[in-house]
N, C-alpha and C positions, 0 to 999 in steps of 0.2 A: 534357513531363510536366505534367499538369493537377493542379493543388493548391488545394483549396478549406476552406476555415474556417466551419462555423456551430456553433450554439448548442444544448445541449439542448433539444428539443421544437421544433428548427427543421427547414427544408427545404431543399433547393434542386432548380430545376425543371432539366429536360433542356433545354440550350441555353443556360442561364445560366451565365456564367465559363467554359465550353469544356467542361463534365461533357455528356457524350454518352449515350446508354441504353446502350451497350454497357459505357463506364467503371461506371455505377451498377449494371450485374448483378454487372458483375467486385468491387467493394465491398461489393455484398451477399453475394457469394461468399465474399469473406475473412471476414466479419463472422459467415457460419454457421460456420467453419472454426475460430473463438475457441475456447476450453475454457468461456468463459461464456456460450456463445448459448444461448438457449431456444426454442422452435419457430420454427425456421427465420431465426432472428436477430430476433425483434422485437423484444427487450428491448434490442438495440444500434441496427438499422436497419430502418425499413419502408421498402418497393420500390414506390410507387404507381403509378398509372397513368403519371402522367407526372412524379414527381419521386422525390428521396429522402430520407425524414426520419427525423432522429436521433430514438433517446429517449432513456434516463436512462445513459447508461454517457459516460466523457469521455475522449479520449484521441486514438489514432491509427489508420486505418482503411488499409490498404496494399495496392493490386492491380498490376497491370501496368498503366503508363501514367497514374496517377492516385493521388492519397489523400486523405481527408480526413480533417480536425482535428475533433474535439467538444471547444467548451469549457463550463465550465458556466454556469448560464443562473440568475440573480437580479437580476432589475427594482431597479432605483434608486430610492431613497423619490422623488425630485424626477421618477421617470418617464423619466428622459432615459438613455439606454445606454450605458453602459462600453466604452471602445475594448479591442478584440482583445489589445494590449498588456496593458493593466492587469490583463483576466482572468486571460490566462495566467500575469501573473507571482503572479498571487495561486494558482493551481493549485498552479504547483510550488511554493510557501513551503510548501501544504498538505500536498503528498507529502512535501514534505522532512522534517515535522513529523511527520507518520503515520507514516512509515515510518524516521524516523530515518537522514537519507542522508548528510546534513551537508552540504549542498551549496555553501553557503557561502563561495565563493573570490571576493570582492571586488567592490564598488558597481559600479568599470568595468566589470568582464569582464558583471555581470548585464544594466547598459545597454545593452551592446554585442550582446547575444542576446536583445535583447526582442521584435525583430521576428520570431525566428525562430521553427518550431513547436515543439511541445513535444517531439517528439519528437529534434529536434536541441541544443534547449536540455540534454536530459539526455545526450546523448553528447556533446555537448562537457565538460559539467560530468564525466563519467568521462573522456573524455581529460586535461582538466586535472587533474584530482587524480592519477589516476595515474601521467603523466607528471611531476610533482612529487616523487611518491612512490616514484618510481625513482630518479630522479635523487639521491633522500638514501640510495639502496641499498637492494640487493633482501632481503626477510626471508629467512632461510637455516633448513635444520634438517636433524641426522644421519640419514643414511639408510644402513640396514642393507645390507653390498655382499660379494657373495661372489664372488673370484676367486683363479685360478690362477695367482702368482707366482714367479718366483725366489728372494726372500726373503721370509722370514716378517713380516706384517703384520696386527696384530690377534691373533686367536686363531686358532688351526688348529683345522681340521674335520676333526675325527680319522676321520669316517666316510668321508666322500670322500676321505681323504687316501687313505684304503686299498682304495679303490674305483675310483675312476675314476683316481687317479692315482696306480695301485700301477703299471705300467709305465712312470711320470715320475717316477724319482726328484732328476731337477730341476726340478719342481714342486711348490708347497704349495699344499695347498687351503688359502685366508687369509679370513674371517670379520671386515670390522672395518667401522666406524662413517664414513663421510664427509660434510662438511656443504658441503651440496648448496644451490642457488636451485631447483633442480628438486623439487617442493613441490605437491600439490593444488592450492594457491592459486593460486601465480603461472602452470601450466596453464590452470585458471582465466581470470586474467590475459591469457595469452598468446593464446587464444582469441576473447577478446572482440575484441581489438584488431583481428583478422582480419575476424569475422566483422562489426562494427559499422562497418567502413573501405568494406565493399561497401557499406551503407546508407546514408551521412551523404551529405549537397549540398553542404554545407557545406567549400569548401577550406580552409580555415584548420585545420578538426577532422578534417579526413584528412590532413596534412602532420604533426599533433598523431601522429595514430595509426603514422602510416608510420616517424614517429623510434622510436614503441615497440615496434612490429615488430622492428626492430633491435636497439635494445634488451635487445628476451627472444628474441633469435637462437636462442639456448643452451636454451630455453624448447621442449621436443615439443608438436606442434600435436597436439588432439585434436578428435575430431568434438563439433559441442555435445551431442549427445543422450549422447553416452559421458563428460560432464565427471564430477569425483570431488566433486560438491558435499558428501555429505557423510562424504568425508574431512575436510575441512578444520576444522583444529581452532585456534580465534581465542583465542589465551593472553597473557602480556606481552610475549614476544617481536614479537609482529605484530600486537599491537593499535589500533594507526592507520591498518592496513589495513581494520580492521571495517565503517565505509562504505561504503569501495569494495568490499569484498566483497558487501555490503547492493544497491548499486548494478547491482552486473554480477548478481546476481541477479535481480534488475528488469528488467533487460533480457534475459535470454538462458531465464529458467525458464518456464515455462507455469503458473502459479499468477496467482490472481486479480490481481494488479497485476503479469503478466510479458507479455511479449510470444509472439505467434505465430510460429512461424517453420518453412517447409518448405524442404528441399532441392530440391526442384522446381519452385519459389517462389521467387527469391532476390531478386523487384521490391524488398519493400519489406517492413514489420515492423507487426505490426498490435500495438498496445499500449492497453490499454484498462482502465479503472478505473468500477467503480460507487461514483455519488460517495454512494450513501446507508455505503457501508461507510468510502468516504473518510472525510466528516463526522464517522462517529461516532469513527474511531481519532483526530482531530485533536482533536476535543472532548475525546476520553479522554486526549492524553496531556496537551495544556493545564489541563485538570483535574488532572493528577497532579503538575502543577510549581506549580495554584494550592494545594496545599494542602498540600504536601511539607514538612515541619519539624509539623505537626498531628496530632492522632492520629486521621487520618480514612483510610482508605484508600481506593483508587478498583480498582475492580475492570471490566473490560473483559471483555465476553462471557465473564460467569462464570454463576455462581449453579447452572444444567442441574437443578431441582429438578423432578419429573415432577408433571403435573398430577393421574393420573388411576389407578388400581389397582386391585384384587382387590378387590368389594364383602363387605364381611362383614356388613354391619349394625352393626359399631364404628365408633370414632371412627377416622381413616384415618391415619397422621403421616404417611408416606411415599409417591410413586404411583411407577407405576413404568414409564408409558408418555404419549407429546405431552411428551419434555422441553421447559422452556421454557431462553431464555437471552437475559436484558434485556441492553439494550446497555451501561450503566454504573450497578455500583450501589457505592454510599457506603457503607464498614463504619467501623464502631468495635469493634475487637473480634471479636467473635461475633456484634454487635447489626450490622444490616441497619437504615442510618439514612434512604434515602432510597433510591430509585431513579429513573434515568433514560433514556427513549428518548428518541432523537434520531431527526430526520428529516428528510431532504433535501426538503419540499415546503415550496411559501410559502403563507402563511397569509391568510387571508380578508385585505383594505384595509379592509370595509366595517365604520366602526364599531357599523352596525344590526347585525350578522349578531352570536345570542347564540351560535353554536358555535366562531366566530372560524375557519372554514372546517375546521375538526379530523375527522379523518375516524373513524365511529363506530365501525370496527375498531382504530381504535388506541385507543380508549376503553377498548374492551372488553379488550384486551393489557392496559393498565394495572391494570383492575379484576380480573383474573387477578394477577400481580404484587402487586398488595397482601394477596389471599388467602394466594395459597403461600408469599411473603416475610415474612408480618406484620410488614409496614410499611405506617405511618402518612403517608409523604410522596413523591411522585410527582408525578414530571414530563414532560411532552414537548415537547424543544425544536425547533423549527426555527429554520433559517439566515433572518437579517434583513436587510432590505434596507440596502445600503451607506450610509452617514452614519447608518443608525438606532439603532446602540447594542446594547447587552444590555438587556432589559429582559422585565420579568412582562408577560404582554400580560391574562392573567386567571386566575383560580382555583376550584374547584369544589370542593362537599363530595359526596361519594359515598353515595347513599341505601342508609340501614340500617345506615351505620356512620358515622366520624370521620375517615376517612381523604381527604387533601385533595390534588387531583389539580391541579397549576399548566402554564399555558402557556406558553411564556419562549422567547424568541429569542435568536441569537447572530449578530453581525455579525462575519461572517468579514472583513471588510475593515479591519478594525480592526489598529494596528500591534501585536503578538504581545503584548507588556508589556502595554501595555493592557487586551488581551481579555481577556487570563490573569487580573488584577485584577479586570475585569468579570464574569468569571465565579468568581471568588472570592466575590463579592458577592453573585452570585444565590443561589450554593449554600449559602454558610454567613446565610442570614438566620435568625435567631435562634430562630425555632419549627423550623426544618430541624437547628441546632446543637443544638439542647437536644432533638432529639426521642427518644421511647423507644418500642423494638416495639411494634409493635399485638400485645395478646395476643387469640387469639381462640379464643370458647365452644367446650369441649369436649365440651358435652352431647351 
């Protein structure tokens, strides 16, 4: 089995590390097969002449005989490259964060899977939790059972009784409530462990899987495509399952951060994340822990206010076509105090360059955004190079009005406290805090 590691916007040639042109068609193969490839997989992999290079998607790429790793890819202020380690374990804090996995089971156990890929770091992390999670007992719930007994149990079903077992008169048809482990969920459950036990390399986390096999014995196996995802209903009963339930959908769903997976197929699991929608869920939710207890709200792929309508020659209040939907905007209220795109690219180094590498479509998105939001404060943040901080890199006034457009970085490398702080700091600086709608001419 050939396994190879590079970096967004990296390569690797045929013949380097044992990847063969045959392994990189079968990769590019998987990579068209995603729910998120776009003509012909370029947005995950291009097929060159003679090598194969990632772009912007991170994650796990799985054929016959081969897979590779994408991790993501931000240069060091000092220029010097981050080992494979450090990346990945900063990936998954990221997932863990965006997507709320709780992954969280102890300094050792994370040391001890650093070297692994990402894709086995997250199946051990669900065998351990769930395997924990068993062991303190399975969540249970009454399920409605209808059978033909000798004595009466529950309620009789006066309709059947007289029906089917009008020639049994030593039978009752019985109607009653039993509390069951057999549950949407623990199906769920019982499923992953099967299906994630063919995948892992890892012995330690198939011995993990094989005890839970056992385990949910009592557990009916169901095909994945037929799981009852959303039966499952997460109340106080089972509410320390909600991770793991978070988790096994991460890996078993075909939604933008799930895995691939065919029955005809069983090599390997293509699992794959675009880190511009990573970015922004991790910025939005650290955003919403740096300002929780304030009366600011943080709003995540909201707003959908239409650009564009029905011309009448009035003033327009409403369109009703080209929704838009910024990635995170700052309410108080009803009042629209700031807003913010995020963006997965790095920004100009050069301190001559006056656009600080900012690409002029995203200018123009923001100058959109201040129109339809009348709001006065925008920004676009990209991710900072490691040791560099949060910081404003520059700011701009927008011609023919007031509205002031900032450039600000965020240093994903930073430990979570901190950033979270750091980015409290960018957002609430004082003309951001105090600001009041752009109202604008209705003439």
């Amino acid at each position: 089995m050939t396994h190879l590691t590079v970096h967004e916007w990296g390569h690797v040639r045929f013949g380097d590390h044992g990847l063969t042109r045959d392994h990189a068609h079968a990769l590019h193969a998987a990579a068209c097969e995603h729910p998120l490839a776009h003509d012909e997989a370029t947005n995950i992999l291009v097929l060159g002449r003679d090598r194969i290079i990632a772009r912007q998607m991170v994650g796990m790429v799985s054929a016959k005989g081969c897979s590779l790793e994408i991790l993501p890819k931000v240069d060091s202020d000092a220029g010097a490259e981050e080992c494979d380690e450090t990346v990945r374990s900063r990936l998954v804090r990221m997932l863990d964060v965006a997507l709320g996995l709780d992954l969280d089971i102890g300094d050792e156990a994370a040391i001890a899977r650093q070297k692994s890929t990402l894709l086995e770091i997250l199946i051990d992390a669900f065998a351990t939790r769930l395997l924990a999670e068993v062991r303190r007992g399975l969540p249970r719930a009454y399920i409605q059972c209808e059978e033909d007994l000798p004595a009466l149990r529950g309620r009789l079903d006066v309709t059947r009784q007289f029906t089917r077992n009008a020639v049994r008169p030593d039978r009752l048809a019985c109607r009653f409530d039993q509390l069951e482990a057999d549950t949407p969920l623990m199906r769920i459950m019982a499923a992953a462990t099967v299906f994630l036990a063919r995948h892992t390399r890892s012995l330690g986390t198939r011995r993990k899987l094989d005890e839970l096999r056992h385990a949910l014995a009592d557990i009916p196996l169901m095909p994945i495509t037929r799981l009852p995802w959303q039966a499952v209903r997460i109340d106080r009963t089972n509410r320390r399952w909600e991770a793991l339930f978070r988790l096994a959908r991460l890996l078993l769903q075909r939604d933008w951060q799930a895995t691939h997976h065919q029955a005809k197929a069983p090599e390997g699991l293509t699992l794959l994340f675009p880190m511009n929608d990573l970015f922004e869920k991790y910025v939005a939710v650290l955003l919403r822990r740096a300002l929780a207890g304030s009366d600011i709200e943080v709003l995540d792929q909201g707003g959908h206010r239409a650009c564009l309508g029905t011309f009448t020659g009035q003033h327009l209040e409403n369109g009703e076509v080209f929704r838009t939907k910024p990635d995170i905007i700052l309410r108080r209220g009803r009042e629209i105090m700031a807003i913010i795109d995020t963006k997965w690219k790095k920004l100009s180094p050069d301190p001559l360059d006056r656009k600080h590498g900012v690409s002029q479509a995203d200018v123009y998105q923001l100058m959109a955004y201040a129109r339809l939001y009348r709001t006065a404060e925008l920004m676009l943040l990209y991710p900072g190079r490691p040791g560099q901080g949060c910081a404003e890199r520059a700011q701009f006034g927008m011609a023919g009005g007031s509205e002031r457009l900032r450039i600000a970085t965020a240093d994903v490398s930073l430990d979570e406290k901190v950033l979270i702080e750091a980015l409290r700091t960018l957002v609430m600086e004082p003309s951001v805090a105090d600001a009041v709608p752009l109202l604008l001419a209705t003439e």
